[in-house]
C-alpha positions in Angstrom: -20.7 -61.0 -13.6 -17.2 -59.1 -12.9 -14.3 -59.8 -14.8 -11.7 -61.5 -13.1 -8.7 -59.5 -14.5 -10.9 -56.1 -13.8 -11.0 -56.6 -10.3 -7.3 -57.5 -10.3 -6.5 -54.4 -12.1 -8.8 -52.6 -9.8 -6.9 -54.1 -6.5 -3.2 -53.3 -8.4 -4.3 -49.4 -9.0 -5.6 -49.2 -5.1 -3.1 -50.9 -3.8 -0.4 -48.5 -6.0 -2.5 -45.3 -4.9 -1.9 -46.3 -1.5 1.4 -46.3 -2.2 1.9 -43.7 -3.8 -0.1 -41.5 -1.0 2.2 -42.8 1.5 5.3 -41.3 -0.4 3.8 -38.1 -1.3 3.5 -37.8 2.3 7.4 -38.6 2.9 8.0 -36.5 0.2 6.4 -33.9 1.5 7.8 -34.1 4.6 11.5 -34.1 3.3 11.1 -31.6 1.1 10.0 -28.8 4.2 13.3 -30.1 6.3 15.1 -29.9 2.2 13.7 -27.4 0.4 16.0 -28.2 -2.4 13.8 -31.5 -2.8 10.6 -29.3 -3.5 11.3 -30.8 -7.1 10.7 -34.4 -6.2 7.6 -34.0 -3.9 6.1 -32.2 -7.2 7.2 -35.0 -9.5 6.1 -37.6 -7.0 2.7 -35.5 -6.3 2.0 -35.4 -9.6 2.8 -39.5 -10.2 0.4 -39.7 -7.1 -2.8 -37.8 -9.2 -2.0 -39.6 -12.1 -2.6 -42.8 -10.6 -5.5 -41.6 -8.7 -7.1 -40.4 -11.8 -6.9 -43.7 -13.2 -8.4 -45.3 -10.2 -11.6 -42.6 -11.2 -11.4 -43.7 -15.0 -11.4 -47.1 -14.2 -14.2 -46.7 -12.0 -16.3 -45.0 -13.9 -15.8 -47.3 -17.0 -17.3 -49.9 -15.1 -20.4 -47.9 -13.9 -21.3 -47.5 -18.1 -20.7 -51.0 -17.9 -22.7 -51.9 -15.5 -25.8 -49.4 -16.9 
């Protein structure tokens, strides 16, 4: 049986890579009309594969779990 507060963390970090996805896109998008933003898009590309790594650890913690 799942954990209740697993699933919730798993919904939080999906819902936050979502997020975060959407505002590396913006980012992106400001920094080729700014080029003196490139800075943030980096910072907030990186923030983005931080989070999404997560989401993979998290994942794959619960397939040992589950074997």
């Amino acid at each position: 049986m799942a954990d209740p507060t697993t699933d919730r963390l798993n919904i939080m970090l999906g819902e936050l890579l979502d997020h975060m996805e959407s505002a590396q896109e913006v980012a992106s998008r400001i920094a080729q009309e700014y080029p003196e933003y490139r800075a943030m898009a980096g910072a907030v590309r990186s923030a983005a594969d931080m989070v999404s790594m997560a989401c993979e650890v998290e994942a794959y913690d619960e397939r040992e779990e589950d074997e």
